[in-house]
N, C-alpha and C positions, 0 to 999 in steps of 0.2 A: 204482167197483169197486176195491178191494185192488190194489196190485202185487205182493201173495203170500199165495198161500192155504193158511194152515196147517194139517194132518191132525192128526186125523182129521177126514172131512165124511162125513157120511153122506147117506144118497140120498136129494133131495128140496128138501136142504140151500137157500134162498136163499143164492148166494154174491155177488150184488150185480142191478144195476139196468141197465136200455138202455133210455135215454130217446130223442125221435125228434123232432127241431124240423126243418118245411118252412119255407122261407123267415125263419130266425130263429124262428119259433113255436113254440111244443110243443106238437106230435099227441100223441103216445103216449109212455107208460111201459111197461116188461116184466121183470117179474124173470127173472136169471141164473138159474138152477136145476141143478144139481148132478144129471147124468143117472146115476152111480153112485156109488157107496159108495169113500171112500180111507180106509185103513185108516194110523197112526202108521207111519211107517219103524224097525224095530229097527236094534238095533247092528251086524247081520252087512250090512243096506239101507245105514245111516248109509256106514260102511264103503266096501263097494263106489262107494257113488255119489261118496263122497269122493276115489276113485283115480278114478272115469270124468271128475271135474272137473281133475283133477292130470294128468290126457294128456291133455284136449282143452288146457290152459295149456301143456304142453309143445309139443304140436305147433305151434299158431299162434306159442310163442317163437321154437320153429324155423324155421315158415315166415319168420315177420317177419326172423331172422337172417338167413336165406340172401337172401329179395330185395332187402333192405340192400347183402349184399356183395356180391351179382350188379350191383346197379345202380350202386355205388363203383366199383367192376371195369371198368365199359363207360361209363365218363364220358370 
């Protein structure tokens, strides 16, 4: 399977494969299948999703700063 699936997919879509080995062997195969429709993200999607990634980076900078200096602190 992909480590990213890129829109649009439409529904139905195979988007990869689960294979199923007992004991080392392979039982079964199954296609991934794509239970609905993902539509291109526009500019106004690109956008927003762009700032929801730039404050989760900020927060964990943050977190990571402070438990830095709390643990500098109490050494």
């Amino acid at each position: 399977m992909p480590d990213e699936i890129v829109a649009p997919v439409e529904k139905g879509h195979i988007i990869g494969k689960v294979k199923v080995y007992l004991d080392g062997v392979f039982f079964h195969e199954e296609n991934i299948v794509s239970k609905e429709s993902i539509a291109k993200l526009g500019y106004l999607e690109k956008m927003i999703k762009k700032q929801i990634i730039n404050f989760e980076i900020s927060i964990y900078e943050y977190i990571n700063f402070s438990l830095r200096a709390f643990f500098i602190c109490h050494q």
